[in-house]
C-alpha positions in Angstrom: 2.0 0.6 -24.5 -0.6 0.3 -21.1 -3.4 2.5 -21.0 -5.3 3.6 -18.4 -7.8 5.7 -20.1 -11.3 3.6 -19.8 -10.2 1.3 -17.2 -12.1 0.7 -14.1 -9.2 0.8 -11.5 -10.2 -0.3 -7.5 -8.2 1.5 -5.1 -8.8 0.0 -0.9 -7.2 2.7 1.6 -8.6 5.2 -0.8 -9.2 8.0 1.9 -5.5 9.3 2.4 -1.8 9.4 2.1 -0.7 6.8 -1.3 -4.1 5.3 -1.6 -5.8 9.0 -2.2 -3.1 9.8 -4.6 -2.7 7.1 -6.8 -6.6 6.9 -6.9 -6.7 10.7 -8.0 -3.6 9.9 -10.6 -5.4 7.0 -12.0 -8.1 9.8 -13.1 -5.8 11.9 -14.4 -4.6 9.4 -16.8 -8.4 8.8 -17.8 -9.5 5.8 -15.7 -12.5 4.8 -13.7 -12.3 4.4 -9.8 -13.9 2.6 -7.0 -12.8 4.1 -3.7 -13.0 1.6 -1.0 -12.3 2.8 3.1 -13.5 1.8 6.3 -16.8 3.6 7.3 -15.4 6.9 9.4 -13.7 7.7 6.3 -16.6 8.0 4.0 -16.7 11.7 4.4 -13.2 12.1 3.1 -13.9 9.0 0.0 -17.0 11.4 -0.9 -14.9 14.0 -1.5 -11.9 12.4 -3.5 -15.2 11.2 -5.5 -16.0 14.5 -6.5 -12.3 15.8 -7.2 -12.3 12.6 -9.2 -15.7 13.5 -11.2 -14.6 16.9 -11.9 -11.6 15.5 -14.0 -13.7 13.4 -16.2 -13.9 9.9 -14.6 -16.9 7.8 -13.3 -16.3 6.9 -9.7 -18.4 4.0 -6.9 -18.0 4.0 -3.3 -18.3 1.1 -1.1 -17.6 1.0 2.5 -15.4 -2.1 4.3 -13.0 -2.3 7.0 -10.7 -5.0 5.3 -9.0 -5.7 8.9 -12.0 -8.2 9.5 -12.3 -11.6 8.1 -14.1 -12.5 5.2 -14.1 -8.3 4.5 -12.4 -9.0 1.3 -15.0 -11.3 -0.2 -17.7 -8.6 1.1 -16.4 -5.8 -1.0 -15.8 -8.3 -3.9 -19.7 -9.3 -3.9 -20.8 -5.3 -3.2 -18.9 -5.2 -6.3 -20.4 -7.9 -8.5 -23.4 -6.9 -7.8 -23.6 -3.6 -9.0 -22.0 -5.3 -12.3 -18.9 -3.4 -12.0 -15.3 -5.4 -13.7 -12.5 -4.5 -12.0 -9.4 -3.8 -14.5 -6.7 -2.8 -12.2 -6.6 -3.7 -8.3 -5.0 -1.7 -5.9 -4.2 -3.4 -2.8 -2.7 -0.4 -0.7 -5.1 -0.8 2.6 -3.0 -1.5 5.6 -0.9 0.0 9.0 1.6 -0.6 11.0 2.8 -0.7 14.6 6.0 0.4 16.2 6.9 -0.5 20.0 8.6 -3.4 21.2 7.2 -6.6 20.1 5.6 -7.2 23.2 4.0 -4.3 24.2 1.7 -4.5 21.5 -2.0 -6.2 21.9 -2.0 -9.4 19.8 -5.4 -8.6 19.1 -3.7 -5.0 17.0 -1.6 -7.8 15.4 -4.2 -9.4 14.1 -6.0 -7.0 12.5 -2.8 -6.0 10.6 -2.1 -9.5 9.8 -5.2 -9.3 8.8 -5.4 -6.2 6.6 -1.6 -6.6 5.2 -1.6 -9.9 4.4 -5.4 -11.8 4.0 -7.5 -9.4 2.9 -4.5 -8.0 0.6 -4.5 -12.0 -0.7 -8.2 -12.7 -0.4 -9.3 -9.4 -2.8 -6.8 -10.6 -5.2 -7.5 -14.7 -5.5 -11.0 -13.2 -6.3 -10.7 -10.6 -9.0 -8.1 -12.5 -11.0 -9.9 -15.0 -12.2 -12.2 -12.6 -13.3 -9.4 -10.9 -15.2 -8.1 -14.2 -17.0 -11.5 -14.5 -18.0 -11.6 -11.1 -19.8 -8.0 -11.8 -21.2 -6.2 -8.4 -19.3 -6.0 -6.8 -16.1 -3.6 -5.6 -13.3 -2.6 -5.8 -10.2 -0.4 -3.4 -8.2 0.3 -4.3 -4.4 1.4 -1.8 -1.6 4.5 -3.2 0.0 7.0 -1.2 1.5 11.0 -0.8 1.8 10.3 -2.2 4.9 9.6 -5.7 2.1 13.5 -6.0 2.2 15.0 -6.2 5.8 14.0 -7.2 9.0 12.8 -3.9 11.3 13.2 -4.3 14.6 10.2 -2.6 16.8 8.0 -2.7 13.9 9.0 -6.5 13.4 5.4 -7.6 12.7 4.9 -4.9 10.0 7.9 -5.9 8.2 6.9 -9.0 8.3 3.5 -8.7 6.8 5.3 -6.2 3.8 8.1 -8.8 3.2 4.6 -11.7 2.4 3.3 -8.8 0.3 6.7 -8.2 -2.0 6.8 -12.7 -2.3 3.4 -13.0 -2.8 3.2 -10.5 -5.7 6.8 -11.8 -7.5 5.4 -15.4 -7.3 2.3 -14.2 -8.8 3.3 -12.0 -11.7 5.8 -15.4 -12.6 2.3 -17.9 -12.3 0.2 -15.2 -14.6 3.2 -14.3 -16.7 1.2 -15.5 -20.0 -2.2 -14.6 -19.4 -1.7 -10.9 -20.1 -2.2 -10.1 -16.0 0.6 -7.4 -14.9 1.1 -8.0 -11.2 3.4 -5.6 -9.4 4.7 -4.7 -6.2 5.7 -0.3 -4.9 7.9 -0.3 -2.0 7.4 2.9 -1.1 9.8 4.5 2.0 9.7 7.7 4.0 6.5 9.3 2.5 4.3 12.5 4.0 1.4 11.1 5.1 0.0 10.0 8.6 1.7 6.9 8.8 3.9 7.7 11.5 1.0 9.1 13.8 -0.9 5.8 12.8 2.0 3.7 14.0 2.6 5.7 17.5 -1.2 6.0 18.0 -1.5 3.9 20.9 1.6 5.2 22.6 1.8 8.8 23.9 5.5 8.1 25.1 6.2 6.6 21.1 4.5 9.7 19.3 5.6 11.9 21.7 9.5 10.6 20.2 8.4 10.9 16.8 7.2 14.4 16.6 10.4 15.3 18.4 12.3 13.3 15.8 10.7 14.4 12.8 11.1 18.3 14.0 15.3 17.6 14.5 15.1 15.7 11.4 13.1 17.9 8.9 16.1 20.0 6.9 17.8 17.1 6.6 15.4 14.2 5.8 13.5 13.9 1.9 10.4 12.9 2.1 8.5 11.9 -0.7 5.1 13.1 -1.1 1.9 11.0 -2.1 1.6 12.4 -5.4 5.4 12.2 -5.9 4.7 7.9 -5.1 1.8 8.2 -7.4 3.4 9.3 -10.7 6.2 6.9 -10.0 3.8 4.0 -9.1 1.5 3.9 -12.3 4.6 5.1 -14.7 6.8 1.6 -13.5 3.1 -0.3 -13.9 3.4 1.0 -17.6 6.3 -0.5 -18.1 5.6 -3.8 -16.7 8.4 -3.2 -13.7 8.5 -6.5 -11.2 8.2 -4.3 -8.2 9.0 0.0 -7.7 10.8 1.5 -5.2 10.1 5.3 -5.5 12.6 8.4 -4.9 16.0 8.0 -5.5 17.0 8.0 -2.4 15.1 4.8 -1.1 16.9 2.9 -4.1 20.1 4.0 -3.1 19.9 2.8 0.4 18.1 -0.3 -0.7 21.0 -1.0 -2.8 23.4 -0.5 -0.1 21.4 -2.9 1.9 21.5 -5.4 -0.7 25.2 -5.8 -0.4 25.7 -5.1 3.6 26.2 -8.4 5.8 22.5 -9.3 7.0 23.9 -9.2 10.3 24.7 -5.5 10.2 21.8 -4.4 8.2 19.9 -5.6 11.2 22.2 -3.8 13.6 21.8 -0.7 11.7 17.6 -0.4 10.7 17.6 -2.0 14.8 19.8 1.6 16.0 17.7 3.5 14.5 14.3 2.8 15.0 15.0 2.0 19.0 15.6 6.1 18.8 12.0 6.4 18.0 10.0 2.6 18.8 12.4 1.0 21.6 
């Protein structure tokens, strides 16, 4: 059975939403943290560190906005050189957009592309060999439901979360015998600031949302953080090939799975033009 009493788990995106509570989870269950965010969140990583000390665990900070190149090999050598071994990585950094594909700076899609997808794959062909060469480790990667289907006005996001669910699967088959779990959480609708992250450079697009979310609310389960947590590192445990939490996201995911592709599209399409189109 997996432990993670004693191990030294990193977490990037520590600061909020999934990232925060997986982080705080991990110390529950007795591991070790290092809490990684960009540099106006180090207020809010200072303070998970001390929730974190208070139940037991040792905790690091370090600093790095993983949407700039070569950002993943920064954090890896801040990391060697205080001599720290990193058991378990968590990739969970990274946003998305919503607006019509064009509307969007390519300069925003870079720094996603960036964050989703090269960092994400950078931080990880670093620490694993690292982990065959202590004989264990882990890693966990942040997809989303969004890995499965196309989603129109968000079509770059999806994109980036669909290379995150491949990458890991081809992964967890190359490590299969070197005692390296790799997994993948798609989570779907979770409370956290996602949505505002997504709208934030359109007033018309958040506007939308709030509206949305406020006609929405009785009738829409969200998940919570803590909720995406537990389910997270209890699938890890059991050496699931990727997680989709609440059993409402499976559901629909499993409807998908058997709809024509061409009215999948037409349906995740319908309803995100209410909101992004």
């Amino acid at each position: 059975m997996y432990s993670y009493k004693g191990k030294l788990a990193l977490v990037t995106g520590a600061s909020t939403g999934i990232g925060y509570a997986i982080a705080k989870e991990l110390a529950r269950r007795g591991a070790n943290l290092i809490l990684s965010a960009t540099v106006r969140s180090e207020d809010k990583l200072h303070e998970l560190s001390s929730e974190i000390k208070d139940l037991g665990s040792e905790c690091h900070i370090f600093l790095e906005d993983l949407s700039r190149l070569n950002s993943g090999r920064s954090l890896y050598d801040q990391i060697k050189l205080q001599n720290l071994h990193v058991d378990l990585l968590i990739n969970n950094a990274g946003y998305g957009r919503w607006g019509t594909f064009h509307e969007v700076e390519m300069e925003d899609y870079a720094d996603m592309i960036q964050l989703n997808i090269t960092s994400l794959s950078e931080l990880s062909h670093l620490f694993i060999p690292d982990m065959i060469s202590k004989g264990e480790g882990g890693v966990i990667n942040v997809g989303s439901v969004a890995s499965l289907t196309p989603v129109p006005y968000s079509s770059v996001y999806a994109a980036t979360k669909a290379y995150v669910l491949s990458l890991s699967e081809g992964l967890r088959y190359e490590y299969r015998n070197s005692n390296i779990r790799i997994m993948a959480l798609l989570p779907g609708a979770t409370v956290s600031n996602f949505g505002q992250v997504a709208t934030a450079k359109s007033d018309k697009l958040r506007e939308r949302l709030n509206k949305r979310t406020k006609r929405s609310a009785a009738g829409t389960v969200f998940q919570t953080s803590h909720e995406v947590a537990v389910e997270c590192l209890d699938g890890f445990t059991k050496d699931k090939q990727f997680i989709i939490p609440g059993r409402g996201n499976r559901r629909t995911a499993l409807i998908t799975k058997f709809m024509p592709r061409t009215k999948v599209l037409n349906t995740v399409g319908s309803l995100f033009k209410k909101i992004a189109g």
